[in-house]
Backbone bond lengths (Angstrom), bond angles and torsions (degrees), N, CA, C in turn:
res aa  C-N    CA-C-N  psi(-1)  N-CA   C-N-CA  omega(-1)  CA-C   N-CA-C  phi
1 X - - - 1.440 - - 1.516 111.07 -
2 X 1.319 123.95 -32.03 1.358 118.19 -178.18 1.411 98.44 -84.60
3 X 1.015 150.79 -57.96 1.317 144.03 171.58 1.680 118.45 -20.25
4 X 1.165 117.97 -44.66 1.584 133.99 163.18 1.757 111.65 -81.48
5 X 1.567 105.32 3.60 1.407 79.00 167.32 1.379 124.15 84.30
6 X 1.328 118.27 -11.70 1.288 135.71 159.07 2.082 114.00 -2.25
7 X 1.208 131.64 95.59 1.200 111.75 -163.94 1.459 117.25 -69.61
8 X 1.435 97.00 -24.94 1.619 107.55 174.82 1.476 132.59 -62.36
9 X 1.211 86.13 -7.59 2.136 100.15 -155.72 1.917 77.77 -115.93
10 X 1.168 123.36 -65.60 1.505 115.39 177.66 1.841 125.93 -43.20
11 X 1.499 87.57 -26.13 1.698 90.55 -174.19 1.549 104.22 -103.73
12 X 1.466 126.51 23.15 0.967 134.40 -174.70 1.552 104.57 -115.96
13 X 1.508 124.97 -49.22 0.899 163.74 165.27 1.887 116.61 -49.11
14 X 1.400 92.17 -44.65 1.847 100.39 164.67 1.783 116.02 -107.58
15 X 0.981 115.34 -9.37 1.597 133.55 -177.38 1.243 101.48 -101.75
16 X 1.666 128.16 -83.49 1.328 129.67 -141.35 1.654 112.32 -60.77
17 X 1.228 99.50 175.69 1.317 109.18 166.20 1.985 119.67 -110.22
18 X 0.852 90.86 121.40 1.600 81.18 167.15 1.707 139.06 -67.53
19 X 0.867 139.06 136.95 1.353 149.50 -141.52 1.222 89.08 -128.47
20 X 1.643 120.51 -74.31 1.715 126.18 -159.47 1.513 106.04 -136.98
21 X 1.400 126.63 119.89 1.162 121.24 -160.49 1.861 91.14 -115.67
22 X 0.976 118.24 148.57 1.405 127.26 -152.04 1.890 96.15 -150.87
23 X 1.111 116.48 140.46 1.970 101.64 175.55 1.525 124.79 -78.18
24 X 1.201 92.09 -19.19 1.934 73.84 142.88 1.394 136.81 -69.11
25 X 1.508 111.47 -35.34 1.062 115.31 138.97 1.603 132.57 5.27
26 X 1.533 86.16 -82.53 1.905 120.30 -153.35 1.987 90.10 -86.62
27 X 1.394 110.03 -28.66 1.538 111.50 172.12 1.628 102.27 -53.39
28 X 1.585 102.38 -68.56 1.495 102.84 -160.95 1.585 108.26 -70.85
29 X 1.277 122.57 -40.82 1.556 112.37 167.20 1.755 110.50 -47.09
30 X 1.250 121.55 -48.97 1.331 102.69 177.26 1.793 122.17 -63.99
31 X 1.249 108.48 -29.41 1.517 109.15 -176.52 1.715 98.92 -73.56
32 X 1.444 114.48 -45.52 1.796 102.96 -177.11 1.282 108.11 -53.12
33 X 1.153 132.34 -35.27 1.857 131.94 -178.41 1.228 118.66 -85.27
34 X 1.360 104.28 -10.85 1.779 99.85 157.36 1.407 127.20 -80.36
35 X 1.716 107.17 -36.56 0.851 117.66 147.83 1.613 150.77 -36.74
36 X 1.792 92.89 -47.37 1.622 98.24 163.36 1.145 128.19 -81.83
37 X 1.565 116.70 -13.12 1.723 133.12 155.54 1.603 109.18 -52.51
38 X 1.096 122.61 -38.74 1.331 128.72 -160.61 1.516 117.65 -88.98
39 X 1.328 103.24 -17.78 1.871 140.95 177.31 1.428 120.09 103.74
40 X 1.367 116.88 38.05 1.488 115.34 152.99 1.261 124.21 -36.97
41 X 1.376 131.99 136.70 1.996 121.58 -178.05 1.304 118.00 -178.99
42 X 0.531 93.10 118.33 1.811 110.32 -177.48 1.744 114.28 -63.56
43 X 1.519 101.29 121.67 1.753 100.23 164.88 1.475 114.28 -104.56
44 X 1.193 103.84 171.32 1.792 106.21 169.33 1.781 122.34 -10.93
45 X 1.656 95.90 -51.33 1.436 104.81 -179.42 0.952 136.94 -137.34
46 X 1.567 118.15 -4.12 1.424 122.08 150.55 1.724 109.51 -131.90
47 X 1.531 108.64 -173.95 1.207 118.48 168.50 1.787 114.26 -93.19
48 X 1.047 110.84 153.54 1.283 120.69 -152.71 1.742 87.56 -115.28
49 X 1.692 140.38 119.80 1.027 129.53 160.57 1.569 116.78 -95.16
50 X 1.344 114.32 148.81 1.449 114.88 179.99 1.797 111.95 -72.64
51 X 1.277 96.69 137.74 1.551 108.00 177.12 1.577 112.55 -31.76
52 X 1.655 116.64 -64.68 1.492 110.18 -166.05 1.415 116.87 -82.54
53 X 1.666 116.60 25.70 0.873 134.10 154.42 1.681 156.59 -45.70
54 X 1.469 96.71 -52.98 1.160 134.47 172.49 1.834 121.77 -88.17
């Protein structure tokens, strides 16, 4: 789901707070910040994924 950009899983991911961090967890937090290295970014109304992404 984060790979597609999922807005729910991204705005959870830059918003939420963590409670219980588990390594899947620490997997998908590391893949979303590679992602935003790569130019992940948010407009008005959706998320924007980077080209060499997909």
């Amino acid at each position: 789901m984060l790979k597609k950009c999922n807005p729910l899983i991204v705005d959870a991911l830059e918003e939420g707070k963590v409670l219980y961090a588990t390594e899947e967890y620490g997997r998908l937090l590391d893949a979303y910040e590679e992602l935003k290295k790569r130019g992940l970014r948010r407009t008005e109304t959706t998320i924007v994924i980077p080209s060499d992404a997909t």
